[in-house]
C-alpha positions in Angstrom: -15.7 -7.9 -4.0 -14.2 -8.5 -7.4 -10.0 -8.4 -7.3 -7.5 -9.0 -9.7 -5.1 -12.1 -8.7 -2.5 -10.2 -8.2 -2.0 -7.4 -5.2 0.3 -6.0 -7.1 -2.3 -5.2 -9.7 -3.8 -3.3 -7.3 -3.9 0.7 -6.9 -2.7 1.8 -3.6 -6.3 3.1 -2.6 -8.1 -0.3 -3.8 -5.4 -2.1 -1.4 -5.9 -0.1 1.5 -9.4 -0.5 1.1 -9.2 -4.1 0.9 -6.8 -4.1 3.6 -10.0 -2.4 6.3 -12.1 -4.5 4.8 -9.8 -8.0 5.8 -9.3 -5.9 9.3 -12.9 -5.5 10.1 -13.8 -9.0 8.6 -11.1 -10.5 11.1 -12.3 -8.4 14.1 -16.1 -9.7 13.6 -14.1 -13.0 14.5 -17.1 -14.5 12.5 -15.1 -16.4 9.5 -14.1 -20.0 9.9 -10.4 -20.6 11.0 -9.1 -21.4 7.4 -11.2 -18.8 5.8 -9.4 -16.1 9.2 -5.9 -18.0 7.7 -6.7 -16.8 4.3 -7.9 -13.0 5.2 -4.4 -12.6 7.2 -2.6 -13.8 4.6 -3.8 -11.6 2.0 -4.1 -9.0 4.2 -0.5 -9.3 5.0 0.4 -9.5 1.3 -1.5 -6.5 1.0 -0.1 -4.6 4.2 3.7 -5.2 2.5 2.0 -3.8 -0.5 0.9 -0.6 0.6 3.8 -0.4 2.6 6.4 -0.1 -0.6 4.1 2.2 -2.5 4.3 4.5 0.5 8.0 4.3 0.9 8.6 4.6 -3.3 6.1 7.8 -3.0 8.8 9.1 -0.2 11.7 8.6 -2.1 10.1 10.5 -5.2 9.1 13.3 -2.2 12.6 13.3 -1.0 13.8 13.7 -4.3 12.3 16.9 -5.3 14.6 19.7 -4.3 14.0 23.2 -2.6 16.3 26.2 -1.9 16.7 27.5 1.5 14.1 30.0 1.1 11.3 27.1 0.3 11.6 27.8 -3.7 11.6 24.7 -5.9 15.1 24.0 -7.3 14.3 21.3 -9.1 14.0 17.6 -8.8 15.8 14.6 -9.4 15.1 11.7 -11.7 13.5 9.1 -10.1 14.6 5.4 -11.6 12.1 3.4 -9.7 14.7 1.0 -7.8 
């Protein structure tokens, strides 16, 4: 599977993907012990990944604002940090 360098470069969808694919590499129990080393590394890299995109997509959730009947107020700026 081609991938860029980076796991940041990555879209959320094409890390999670990756991520199953490490998971059910690692569960065959088939790859070498250096090559298993490598998987849960980048796996991990990619777990942490995934993980931050979910939380930023929260915050910007959070962020949008509704009345107390359920209406959209509005919603907040989101800054990114």
């Amino acid at each position: 599977m081609d991938r860029p360098s980076e796991p940041g470069e990555l879209s959320f969808e094409a890390a999670l993907a990756r991520l199953e694919e490490i998971v059910r590499l690692l569960e065959r129990g088939e790859a070498p012990l250096d090559q298993s080393i490598d998987l849960y590394q980048e796996g991990d890299r990619l777990k942490r990944l995934c993980e931050e995109r979910l939380r930023s997509a929260q915050v910007r959730i959070d962020a949008i604002a509704l009345g107390p009947d359920g209406q959209l107020l509005g919603t907040v700026p989101f800054d990114g940090s």
